[in-house]
Each structure stands twice: as structure tokens, then as C-alpha cells.
C-alpha positions as CSV (number, residue, x, y, z in Angstrom):
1,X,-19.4,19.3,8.6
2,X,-23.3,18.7,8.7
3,X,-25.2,18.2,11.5
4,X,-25.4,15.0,12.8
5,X,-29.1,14.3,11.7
6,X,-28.8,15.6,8.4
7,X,-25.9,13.6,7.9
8,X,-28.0,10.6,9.6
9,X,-30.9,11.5,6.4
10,X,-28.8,11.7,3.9
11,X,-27.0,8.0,4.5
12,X,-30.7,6.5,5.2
13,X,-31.8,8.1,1.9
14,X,-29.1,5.7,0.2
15,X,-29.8,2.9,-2.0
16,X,-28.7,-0.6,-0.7
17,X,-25.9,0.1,-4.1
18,X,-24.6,3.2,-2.9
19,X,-24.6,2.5,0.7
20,X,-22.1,-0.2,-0.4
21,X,-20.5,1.9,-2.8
22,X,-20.2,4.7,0.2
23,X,-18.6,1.8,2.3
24,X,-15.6,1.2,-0.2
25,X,-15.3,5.1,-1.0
26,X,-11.6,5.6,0.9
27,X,-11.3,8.7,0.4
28,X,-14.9,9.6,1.9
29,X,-13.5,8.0,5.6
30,X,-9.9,8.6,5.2
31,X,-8.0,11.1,7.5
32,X,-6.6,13.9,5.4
33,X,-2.8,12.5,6.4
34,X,-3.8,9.0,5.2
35,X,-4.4,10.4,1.7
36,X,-1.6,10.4,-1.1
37,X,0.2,13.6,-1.1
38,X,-1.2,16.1,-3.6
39,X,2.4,16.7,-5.2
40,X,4.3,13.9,-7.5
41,X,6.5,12.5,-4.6
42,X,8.4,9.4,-5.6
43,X,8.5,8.0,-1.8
44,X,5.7,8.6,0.7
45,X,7.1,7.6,4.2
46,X,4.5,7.4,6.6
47,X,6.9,7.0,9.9
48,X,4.1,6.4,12.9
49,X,3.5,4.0,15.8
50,X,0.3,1.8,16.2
51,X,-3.0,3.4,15.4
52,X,-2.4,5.3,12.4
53,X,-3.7,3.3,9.8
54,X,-0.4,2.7,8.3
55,X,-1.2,-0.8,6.6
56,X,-4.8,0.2,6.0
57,X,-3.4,3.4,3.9
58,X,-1.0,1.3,2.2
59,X,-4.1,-1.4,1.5
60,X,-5.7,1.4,-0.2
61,X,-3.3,2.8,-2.3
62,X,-2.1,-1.1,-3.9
63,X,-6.0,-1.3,-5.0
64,X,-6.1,2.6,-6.5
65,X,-2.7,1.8,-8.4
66,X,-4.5,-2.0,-9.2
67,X,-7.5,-0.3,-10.5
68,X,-5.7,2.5,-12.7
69,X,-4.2,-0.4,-14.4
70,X,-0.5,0.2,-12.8
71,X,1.6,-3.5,-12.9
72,X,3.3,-4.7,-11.6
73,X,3.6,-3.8,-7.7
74,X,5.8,-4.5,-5.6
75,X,4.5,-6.3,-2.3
76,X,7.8,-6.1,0.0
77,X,7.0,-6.9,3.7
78,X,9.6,-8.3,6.1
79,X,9.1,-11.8,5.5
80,X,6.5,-13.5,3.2
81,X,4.6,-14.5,5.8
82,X,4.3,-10.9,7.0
83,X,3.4,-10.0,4.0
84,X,0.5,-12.7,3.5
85,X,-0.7,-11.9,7.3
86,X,0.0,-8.2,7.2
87,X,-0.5,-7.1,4.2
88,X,-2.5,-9.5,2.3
89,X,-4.6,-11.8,4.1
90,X,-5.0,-12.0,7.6
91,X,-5.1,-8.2,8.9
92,X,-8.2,-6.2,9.4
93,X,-6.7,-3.8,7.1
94,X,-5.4,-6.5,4.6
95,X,-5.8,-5.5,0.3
96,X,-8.3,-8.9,0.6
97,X,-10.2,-7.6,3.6
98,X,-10.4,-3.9,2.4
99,X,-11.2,-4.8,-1.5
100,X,-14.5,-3.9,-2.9
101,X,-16.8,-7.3,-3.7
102,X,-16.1,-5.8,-7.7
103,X,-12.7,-5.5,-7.0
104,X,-11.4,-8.5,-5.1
105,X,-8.2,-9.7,-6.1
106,X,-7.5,-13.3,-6.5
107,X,-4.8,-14.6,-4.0
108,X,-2.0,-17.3,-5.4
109,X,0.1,-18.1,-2.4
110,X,2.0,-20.5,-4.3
111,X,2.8,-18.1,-7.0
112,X,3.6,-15.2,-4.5
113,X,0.9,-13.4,-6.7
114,X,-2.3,-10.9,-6.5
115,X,-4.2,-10.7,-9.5
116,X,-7.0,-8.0,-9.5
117,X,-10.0,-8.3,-12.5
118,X,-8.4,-5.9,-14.3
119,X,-5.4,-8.0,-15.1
120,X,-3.5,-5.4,-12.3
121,X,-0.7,-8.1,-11.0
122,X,0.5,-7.8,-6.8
123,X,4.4,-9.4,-6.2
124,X,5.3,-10.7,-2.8
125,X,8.7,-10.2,-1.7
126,X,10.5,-10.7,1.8
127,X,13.7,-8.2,3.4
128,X,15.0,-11.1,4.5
129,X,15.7,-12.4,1.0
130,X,17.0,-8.9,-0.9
131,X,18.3,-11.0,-4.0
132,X,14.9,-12.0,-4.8
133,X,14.1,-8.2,-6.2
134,X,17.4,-8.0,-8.2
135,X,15.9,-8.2,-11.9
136,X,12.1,-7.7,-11.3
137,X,10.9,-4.7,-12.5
138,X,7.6,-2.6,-11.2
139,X,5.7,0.0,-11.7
140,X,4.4,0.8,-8.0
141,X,5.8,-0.6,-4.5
142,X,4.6,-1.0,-1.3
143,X,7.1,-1.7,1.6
144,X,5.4,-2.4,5.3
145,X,8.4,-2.2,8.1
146,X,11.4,-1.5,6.5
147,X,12.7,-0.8,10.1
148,X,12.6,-4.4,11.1
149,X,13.9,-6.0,7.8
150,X,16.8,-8.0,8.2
151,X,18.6,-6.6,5.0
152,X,16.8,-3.0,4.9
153,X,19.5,-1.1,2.8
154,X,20.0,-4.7,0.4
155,X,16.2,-4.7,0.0
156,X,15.8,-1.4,-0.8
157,X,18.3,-0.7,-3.1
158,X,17.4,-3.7,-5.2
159,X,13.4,-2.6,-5.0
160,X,14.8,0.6,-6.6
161,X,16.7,-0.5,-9.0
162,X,13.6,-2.2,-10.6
163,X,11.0,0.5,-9.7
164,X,11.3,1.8,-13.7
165,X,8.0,0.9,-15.4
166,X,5.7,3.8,-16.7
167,X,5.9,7.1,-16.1
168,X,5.6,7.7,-12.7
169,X,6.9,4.8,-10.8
170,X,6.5,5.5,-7.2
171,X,6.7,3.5,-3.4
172,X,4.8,3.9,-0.1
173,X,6.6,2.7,2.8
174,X,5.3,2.4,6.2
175,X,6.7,1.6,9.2
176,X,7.5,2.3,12.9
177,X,10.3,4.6,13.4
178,X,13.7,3.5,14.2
179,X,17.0,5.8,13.3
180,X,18.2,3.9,10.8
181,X,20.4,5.3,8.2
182,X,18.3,4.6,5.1
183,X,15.7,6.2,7.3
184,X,17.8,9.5,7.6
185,X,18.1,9.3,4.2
186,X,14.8,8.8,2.7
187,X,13.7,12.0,5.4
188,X,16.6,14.1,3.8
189,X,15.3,13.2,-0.1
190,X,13.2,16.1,-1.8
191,X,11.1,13.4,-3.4
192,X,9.6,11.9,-0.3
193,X,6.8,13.2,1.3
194,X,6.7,12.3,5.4
């Protein structure tokens, strides 16, 4: 790492455009655990407590699939209105709050929809309403707190059974740990990365 005042000259020699740019640049001020695993996982479990950055993480991964064009994803939360204040919306770490001015996403509450400018499309579904992901396909997911869904195992399996679109489908769940079976067997899977 540089020394602090060269690293102080080098951000004041930055346009007003790439001090902005530098702002939205995740993986410039990411930890190294908060960025994607460098192998092809098909479930990254990030299993942590407050502080972590889970739902930042997860933020920022929904806009780098919504940017490379991957759509639909999966927003699955444990009830919409977690989702909309979690995930969303409301939180500090929220896709609307952490979104680049270029890359905003409009917001359709009523339509349980995200819709980025490049045509990217964000789903919002609830645990506590599993039957609502039988049928829907994707082609990313993100799941905050599968621990404290009401229908984890329902939820999931369903979310699976439409994660099929492209070639690399692929989830990120976070969540606060809790020894749940599907838990157990998401740690015991070769394709997730903890």
C-alpha cells in the first residue's frame, strides 16, 4: 500500500469524473472476502453476523450481473417488505442506494420489479410465499436470510428449480448463521464457496 500522502496526491489529482467514477469502483474499496470467488461456484454463502457487509456485497453483485446483461434475477428476501427495505430501497447498502447515477435502476413496487438501463430485469420474491418461485425462471439469484425464512427448504428448492437461464446460472446468499439443515447442506456442496 502507498503512503498515505501519496495516496492523498493521487485522489486530489482526480477529475471531478473519475473521483465519481473511483466512488462506484467496488472492487477498488471492497475487502478481498467480499469479492466473488475467483473459481465458477454455483452458491456463494457468505454465513456472518452484523458488520460484514453482507447486503452491501450482495448489492454489488445484483448490479455486476445487471450490467453484464444477466436477466432475470432473482430478488428473494424473507418477506417483500424485507426485500424492499433490505435489499432494495431503504438500507444504506440497498442496489438503489449503492447504484451509480448511470446505472440506477428504476424501482416498480407494484410490479415487484427492478429494471436497470440496460434492459437487466430484478424479481422480488418473499420465503414466506415459496409457491410464488415455482415456474419463474432466472439467470442469477440473490437470497438475503435464508436462516429466518419461514419456508427456507420450500423456497429454496423452488428458486432452484428455475435457476436455468444461460450458461452459468448462479446464487449468492447471505445470511446470519443458524444450524439449519439446508445450511449443512449447502456447506457440504462442492459448488458453494463459504
Amino acid at each position: 500500500m502507498l503512503p498515505e500522502q501519496e495516496r492523498i496526491k493521487i485522489v486530489q489529482s482526480l477529475s471531478n469524473l473519475e473521483a465519481e467514477v473511483l466512488l462506484y469502483d467496488w472492487e477498488f474499496w471492497a475487502r478481498p472476502n467480499q469479492l466473488p470467488p475467483a473459481w465458477n461456484w454455483y452458491v456463494w454463502l457468505i454465513l456472518s453476523g452484523r458488520g460484514f457487509g453482507k447486503t452491501r456485497t450482495s448489492s454489488e453483485l445484483v448490479t455486476a450481473w445487471a450490467k453484464q446483461g444477466y436477466s432475470p434475477i432473482a430478488l428473494v428476501g424473507q418477506t417483500k417488505a424485507d426485500v424492499r427495505d433490505t435489499m432494495v430501497e431503504v438500507g444504506e447498502s440497498s442496489i438503489l442506494k449503492i447504484s451509480p447515477p448511470w446505472f440506477k435502476p428504476e424501482y416498480e413496487p407494484s410490479k415487484r420489479r427492478l429494471t436497470w438501463p440496460n434492459g437487466a430485469i430484478g424479481l422480488i420474491y418473499s420465503g414466506d410465499e415459496p409457491d410464488q418461485l415455482r415456474g419463474p425462471q432466472h439467470a442469477k439469484a440473490s437470497v438475503d436470510e435464508l436462516c429466518k425464512f419461514r419456508y427456507p427448504q420450500d423456497t429454496w428448492d423452488n428458486l432452484m428449480l428455475g435457476l436455468r437461464i444461460g450458461d452459468n446460472p448462479q446464487v449468492i446468499v447471505t445470511t446470519t448463521p443458524r444450524p439449519l439443515q439446508i445450511i449443512k447442506d449447502l456447506l457440504a456442496d462442492k459448488q458453494t464457496a463459504i
